[in-house]
VMD Tcl script that draws the C-alpha trace (Angstrom):
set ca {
  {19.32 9.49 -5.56}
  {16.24 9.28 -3.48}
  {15.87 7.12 -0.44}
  {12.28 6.23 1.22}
  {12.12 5.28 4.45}
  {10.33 1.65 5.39}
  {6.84 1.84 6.43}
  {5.64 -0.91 8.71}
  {2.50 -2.23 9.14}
  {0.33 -1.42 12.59}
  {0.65 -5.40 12.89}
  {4.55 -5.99 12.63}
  {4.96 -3.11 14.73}
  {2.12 -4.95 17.34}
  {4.17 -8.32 17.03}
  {8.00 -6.45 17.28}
  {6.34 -4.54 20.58}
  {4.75 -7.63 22.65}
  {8.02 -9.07 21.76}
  {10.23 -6.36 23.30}
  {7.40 -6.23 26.26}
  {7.67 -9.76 27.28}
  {11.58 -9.48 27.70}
  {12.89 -12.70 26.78}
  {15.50 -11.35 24.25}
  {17.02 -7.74 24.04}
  {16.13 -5.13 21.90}
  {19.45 -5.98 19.91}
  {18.43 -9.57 19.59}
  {14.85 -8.33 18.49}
  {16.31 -5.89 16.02}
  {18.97 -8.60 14.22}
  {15.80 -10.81 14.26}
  {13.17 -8.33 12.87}
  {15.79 -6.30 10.96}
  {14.76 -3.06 12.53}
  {16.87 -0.54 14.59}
  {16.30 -0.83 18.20}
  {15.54 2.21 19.57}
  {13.09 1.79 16.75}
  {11.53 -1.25 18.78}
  {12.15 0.88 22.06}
  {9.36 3.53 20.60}
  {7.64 0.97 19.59}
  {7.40 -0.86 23.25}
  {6.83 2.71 24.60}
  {3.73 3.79 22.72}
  {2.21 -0.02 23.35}
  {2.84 0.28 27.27}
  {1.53 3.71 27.20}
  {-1.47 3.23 24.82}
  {-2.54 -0.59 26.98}
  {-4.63 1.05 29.33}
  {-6.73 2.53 26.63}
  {-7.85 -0.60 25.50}
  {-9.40 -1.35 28.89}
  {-11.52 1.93 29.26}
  {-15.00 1.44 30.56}
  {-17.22 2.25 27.51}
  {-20.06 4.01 29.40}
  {-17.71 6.76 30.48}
  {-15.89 7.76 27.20}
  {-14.88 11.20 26.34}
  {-18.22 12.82 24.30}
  {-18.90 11.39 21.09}
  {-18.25 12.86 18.03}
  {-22.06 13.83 17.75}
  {-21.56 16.29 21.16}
  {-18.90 17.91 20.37}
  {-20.58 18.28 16.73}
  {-23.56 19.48 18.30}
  {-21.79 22.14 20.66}
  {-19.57 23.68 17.98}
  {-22.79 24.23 16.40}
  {-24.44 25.73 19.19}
  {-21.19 28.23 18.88}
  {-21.75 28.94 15.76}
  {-25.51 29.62 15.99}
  {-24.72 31.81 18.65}
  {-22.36 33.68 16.57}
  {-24.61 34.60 13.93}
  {-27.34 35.65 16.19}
  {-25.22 38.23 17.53}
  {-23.73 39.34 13.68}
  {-27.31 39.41 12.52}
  {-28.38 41.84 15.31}
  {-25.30 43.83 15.04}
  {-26.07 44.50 11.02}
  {-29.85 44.80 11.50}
  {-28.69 47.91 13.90}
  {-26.35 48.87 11.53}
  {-29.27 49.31 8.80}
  {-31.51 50.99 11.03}
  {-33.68 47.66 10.55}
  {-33.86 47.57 14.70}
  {-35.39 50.01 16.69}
}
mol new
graphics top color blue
foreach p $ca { graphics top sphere $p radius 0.5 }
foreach p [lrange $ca 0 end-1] q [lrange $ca 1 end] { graphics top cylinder $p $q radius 0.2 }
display resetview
């Protein structure tokens, strides 16, 4: 007998977590309500608390897009070849 665990949507678990964050019932009262465990809706509270101040981030200062760090990994790589190319050109006797 296979069981599958319950998969929640990024919504419920949004609604269950401003719930638990506002404090007006317990978790136990939230989890008879919602009918989920409540350490469940502790992790849940957690991850929102820790994952708020995200959402207020200035823009202008983000971490480098995806395009820079794109762009330096291929700078690596380009680098890397250079240096294999030069090493097998000496191998052949291509290089002076």
């Amino acid at each position: 007998m296979t069981t599958t665990r319950k998969q929640y949507s990024p919504k419920f678990k949004a609604k269950v977590a401003v719930e638990a964050i506002r404090g007006e019932r317990t978790l136990s009262q939230l989890a008879s309500q919602f009918h989920v465990h409540p350490v469940q809706i502790g992790q849940w509270r957690k991850t929102a608390l820790e994952q708020l101040a995200d959402l207020f981030l200035d823009g202008r200062k983000s971490k480098p897009s995806g395009a820079e760090v794109e762009k330096d990994a291929l700078y690596e790589e380009i680098g890397r070849l250079k240096v294999e190319l030069d090493w097998l050109k000496k191998k052949v006797g291509l290089l002076d």
